[in-house]
C-alpha positions in Angstrom: 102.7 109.8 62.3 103.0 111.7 65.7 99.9 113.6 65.5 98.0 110.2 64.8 99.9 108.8 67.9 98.9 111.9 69.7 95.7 111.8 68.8 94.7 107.9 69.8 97.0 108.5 72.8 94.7 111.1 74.2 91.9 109.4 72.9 92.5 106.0 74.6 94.1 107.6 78.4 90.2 109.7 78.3 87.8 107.1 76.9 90.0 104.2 79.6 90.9 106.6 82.6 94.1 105.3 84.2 94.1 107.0 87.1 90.6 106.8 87.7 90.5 103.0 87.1 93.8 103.1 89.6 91.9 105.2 92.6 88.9 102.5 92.1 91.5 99.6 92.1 92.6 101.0 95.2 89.2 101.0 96.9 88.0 97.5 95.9 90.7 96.0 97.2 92.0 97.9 100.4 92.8 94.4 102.4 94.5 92.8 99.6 98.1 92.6 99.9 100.7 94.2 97.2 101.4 90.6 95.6 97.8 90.0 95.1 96.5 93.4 94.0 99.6 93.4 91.5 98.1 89.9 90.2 95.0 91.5 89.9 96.1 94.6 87.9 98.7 92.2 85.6 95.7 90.1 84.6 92.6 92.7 84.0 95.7 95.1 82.1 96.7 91.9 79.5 93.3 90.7 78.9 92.0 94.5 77.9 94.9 95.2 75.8 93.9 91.6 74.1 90.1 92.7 73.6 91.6 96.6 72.6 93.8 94.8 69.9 91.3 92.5 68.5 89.1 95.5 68.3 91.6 97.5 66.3 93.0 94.9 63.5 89.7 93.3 63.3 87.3 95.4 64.2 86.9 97.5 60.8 87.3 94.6 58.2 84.4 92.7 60.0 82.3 95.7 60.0 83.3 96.3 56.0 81.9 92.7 55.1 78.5 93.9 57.2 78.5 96.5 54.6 79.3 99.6 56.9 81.5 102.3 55.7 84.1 104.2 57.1 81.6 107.1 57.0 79.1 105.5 59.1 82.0 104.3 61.8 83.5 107.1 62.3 80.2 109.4 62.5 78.2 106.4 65.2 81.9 106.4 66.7 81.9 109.6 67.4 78.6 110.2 68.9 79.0 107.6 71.2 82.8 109.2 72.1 81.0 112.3 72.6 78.3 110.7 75.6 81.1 109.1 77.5 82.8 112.7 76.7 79.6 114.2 78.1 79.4 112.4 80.8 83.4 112.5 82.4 82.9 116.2 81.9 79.5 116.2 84.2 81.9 114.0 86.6 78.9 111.0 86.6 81.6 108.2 85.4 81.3 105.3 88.2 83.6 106.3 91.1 85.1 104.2 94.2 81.2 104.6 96.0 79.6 103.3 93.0 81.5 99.9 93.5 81.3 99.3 96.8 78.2 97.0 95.9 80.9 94.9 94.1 83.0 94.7 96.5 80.4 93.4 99.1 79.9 90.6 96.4 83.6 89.4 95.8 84.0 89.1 99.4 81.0 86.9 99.7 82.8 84.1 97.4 85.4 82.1 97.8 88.8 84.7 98.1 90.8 83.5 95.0 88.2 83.0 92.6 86.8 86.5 93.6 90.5 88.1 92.5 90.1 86.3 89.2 86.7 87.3 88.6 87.2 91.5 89.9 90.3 90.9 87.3 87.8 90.2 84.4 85.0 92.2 85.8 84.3 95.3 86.4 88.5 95.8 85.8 89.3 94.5 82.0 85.8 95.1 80.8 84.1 97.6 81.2 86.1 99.6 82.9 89.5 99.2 80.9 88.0 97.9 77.9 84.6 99.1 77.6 82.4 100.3 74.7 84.8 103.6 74.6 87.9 102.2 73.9 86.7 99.1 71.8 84.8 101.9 69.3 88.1 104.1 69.6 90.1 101.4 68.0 88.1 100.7 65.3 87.4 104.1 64.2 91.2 104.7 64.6 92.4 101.6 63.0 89.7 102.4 59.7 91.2 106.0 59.4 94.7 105.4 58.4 93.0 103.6 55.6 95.8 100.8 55.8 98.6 102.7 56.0 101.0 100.7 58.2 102.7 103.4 59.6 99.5 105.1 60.7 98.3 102.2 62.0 101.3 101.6 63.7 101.1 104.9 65.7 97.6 103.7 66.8 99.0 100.1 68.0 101.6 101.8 69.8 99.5 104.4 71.4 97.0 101.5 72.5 99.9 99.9 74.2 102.0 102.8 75.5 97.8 103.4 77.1 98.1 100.3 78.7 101.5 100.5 80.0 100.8 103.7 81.8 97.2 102.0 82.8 99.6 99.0 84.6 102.2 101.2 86.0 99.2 103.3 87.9 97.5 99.7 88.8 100.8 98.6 90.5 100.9 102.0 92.6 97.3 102.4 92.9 97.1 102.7 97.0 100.2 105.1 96.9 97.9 107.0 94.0 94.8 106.8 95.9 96.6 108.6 99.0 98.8 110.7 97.4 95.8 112.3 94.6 92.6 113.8 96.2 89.1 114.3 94.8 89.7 117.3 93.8 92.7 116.7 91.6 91.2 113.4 90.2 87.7 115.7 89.0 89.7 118.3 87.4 92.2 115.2 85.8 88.7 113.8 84.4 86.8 117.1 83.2 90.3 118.3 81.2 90.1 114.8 79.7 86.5 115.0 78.8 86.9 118.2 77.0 89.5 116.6 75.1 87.4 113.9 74.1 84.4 115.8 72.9 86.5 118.2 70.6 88.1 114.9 69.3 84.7 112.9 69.4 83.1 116.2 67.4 85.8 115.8 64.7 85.2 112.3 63.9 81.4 113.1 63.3 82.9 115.9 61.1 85.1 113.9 59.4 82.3 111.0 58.8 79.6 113.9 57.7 82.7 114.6 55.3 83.3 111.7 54.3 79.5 110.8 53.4 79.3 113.8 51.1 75.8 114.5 53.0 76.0 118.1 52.5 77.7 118.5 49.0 
């Protein structure tokens, strides 16, 4: 049970990238004030841990009536873990420069519908939930093969993710100062590599699973 906690723990805090997702917080909204960047992170942190938990309990069964296997999920899961591993380790995941553009946008709408909308997007999805973390629950979920207390560990994981994802949101300016560039690319490649040996045994286990080799 702890090792599968283990493993979606570091599988979730790589593919979502709390303190990343914290330091960008930090940039988009650097004349907000505490009250409304905490809004902000409240709302983006309960609607991805919504879309992350749909994912998970209903993620596999809908894919089992399309008539795909756990085979299949777990091998397409992990080649797709394995880019967004590929690319965190080659430091190219969008960055506080990147989404400036978004920032220039917000601020040209009306001030309170433009903290809703950062909230939803880029914030919940795709940045919190994005294509990572919506394939790392289903592939998670599907192998512990409904075993409750597996799947358990993987719920709890998913929300102890996005408890440590909140907890960085709410000190996201104090992060921003207190981490430099330097620790936040080492944070991300150490994370990466972690992801790709995890995302490389999920295609093992599929290619296992399929019995393509014997």
């Amino acid at each position: 049970m702890f090792e599968t906690f283990l493993t979606a723990f570091t599988t979730f805090f790589a593919v979502i990238g709390p303190v990343d997702t914290a330091v960008l917080l930090a940039a988009l909204t650097p004349n907000m004030t505490r009250a409304e960047r905490r809004a902000i992170a409240l709302k983006a942190t309960v609607i991805a841990t919504i879309i992350i938990l749909l994912f998970a309990f209903f993620g596999g069964p809908v894919l089992r009536q399309l008539g795909v296997s756990l085979a299949a999920l777990q091998t397409a899961g992990g080649i797709i873990l394995f880019l967004i591993a590929l690319e965190m380790t080659l430091a190219r995941r969008p960055g506080p420069v990147a989404a400036l553009s978004l920032k220039e946008s917000a601020e040209a709408e009306d001030k309170a519908e433009a903290h809703a909308e950062i909230a939803v997007f880029p914030f919940a999805t795709p940045l919190i939930a994005g294509p990572g973390a919506m394939t790392s629950a289903i592939v998670l979920a599907a192998g512990t093969r409904g075993d409750v207390t597996l799947f358990g560990a993987v719920i709890a994981a998913i929300l102890v993710v996005m408890l440590v994802t909140l907890i960085l949101f709410l000190l996201a300016q104090e992060l921003n100062q207190l981490i430099g560039l330097t620790a936040r690319k080492v944070i991300v490649r150490v994370f990466g590599v972690l992801l790709a040996a995890l995302a490389v045994q999920s295609i093992f286990n599929g290619l296992s699973e399929a019995r393509i080799f014997g």
